[in-house]
N, C-alpha and C positions, 0 to 999 in steps of 0.2 A: 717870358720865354727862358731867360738865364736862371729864373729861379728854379724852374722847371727841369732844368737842366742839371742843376745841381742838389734835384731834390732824387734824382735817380741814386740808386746805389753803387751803379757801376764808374758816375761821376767821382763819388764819393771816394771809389776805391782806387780810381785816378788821381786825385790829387792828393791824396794818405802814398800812394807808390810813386806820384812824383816825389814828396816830402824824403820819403826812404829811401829812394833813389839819389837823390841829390847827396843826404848823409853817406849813402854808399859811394857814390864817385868820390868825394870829396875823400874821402877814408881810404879809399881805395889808390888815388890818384896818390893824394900827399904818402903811404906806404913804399910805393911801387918809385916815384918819381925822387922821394928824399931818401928814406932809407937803403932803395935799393934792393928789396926782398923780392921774390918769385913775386910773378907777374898774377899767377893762381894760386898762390895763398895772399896776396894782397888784396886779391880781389872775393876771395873766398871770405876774410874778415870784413871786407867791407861790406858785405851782403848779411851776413851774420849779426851784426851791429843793423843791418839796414831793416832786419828781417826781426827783431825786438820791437822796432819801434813800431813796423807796420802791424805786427801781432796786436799791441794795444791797441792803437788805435784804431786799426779796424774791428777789434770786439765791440769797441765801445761804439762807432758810429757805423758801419756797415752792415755786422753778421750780429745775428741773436747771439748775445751771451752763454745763457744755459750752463752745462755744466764744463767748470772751467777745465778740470784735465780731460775732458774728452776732448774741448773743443783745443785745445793746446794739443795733445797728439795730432788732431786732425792735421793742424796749422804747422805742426812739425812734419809731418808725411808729405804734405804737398810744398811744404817747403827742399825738401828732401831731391821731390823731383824735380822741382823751380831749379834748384843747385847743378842737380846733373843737366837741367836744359841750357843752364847758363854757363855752366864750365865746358860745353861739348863745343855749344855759337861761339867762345870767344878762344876757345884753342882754336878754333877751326878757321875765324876769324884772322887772328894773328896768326900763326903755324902755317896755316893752307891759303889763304887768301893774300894773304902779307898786307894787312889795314893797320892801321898805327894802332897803338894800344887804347887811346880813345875812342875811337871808330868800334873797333872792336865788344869793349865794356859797355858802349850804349847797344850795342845789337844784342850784347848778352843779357842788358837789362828788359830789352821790347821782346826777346822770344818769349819769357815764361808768363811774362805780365797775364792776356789773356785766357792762359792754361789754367793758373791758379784762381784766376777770380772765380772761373766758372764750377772748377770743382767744388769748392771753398762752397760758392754760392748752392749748390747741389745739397752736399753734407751737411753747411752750417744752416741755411736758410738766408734770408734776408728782415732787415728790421723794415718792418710797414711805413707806408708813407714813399720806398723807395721804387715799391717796385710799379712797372708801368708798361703797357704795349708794346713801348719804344724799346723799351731795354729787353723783354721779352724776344723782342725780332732780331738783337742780336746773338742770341743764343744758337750754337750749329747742330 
């Protein structure tokens, strides 16, 4: 069942965005909490940084390769939007809501997660072996 589990793509591209997630907070936090720089560009580098790492490695084990500057535009557009979804949840978050700045950075990392896999998986395709009924019926 766990292999199962992680034999899906969208598992795959959970734990590749947990990875880049983590680099992102961590990037983000030590910015924001050491040096002292804007709360959205601290967090805007750490997603940028976060957004390199998940670029490779989700070519490599989630999305058909194919051709590499398409598929890098692609991954740069919907990153684009990823950006504008996460800087809108965590001004709105901090600014409007008043959630401490971590509170904030994890809600801005779970809005776009969803959004981008599925375009991503749309445009790019998926590598075989991942895809499967289950992961099929979460699609909206």
């Amino acid at each position: 069942m766990l292999k199962r589990i992680f034999n899906l793509n969208i598992a795959k591209y959970f734990l590749i965005s947990c990875l880049a997630s983590v680099l992102d907070l961590g990037i983000s936090n030590y910015l924001y909490n050491t040096t002292r720089i804007n709360y959205l560009i601290a967090c805007n580098l750490g997603i940028a940084l976060g957004f390199l790492f998940q670029y490779f490695t989700g070519m490599k084990y989630v999305f058909k390769g194919g051709n590499r500057p398409k598929t890098f535009l692609i991954y740069i557009g919907t990153f684009a939007l990823g950006l504008l979804l996460a800087n809108t949840t965590i001004w709105t978050s901090y600014n409007i809501l008043q959630l401490s700045f971590f509170y904030s950075k994890m809600m801005s990392m779970l809005v776009p997660f969803f959004i981008t896999y599925f375009i991503r998986k749309t445009l790019l395709g998926a590598n075989k072996g991942g895809e499967s009924k289950y992961e099929n019926a979460l699609q909206i």
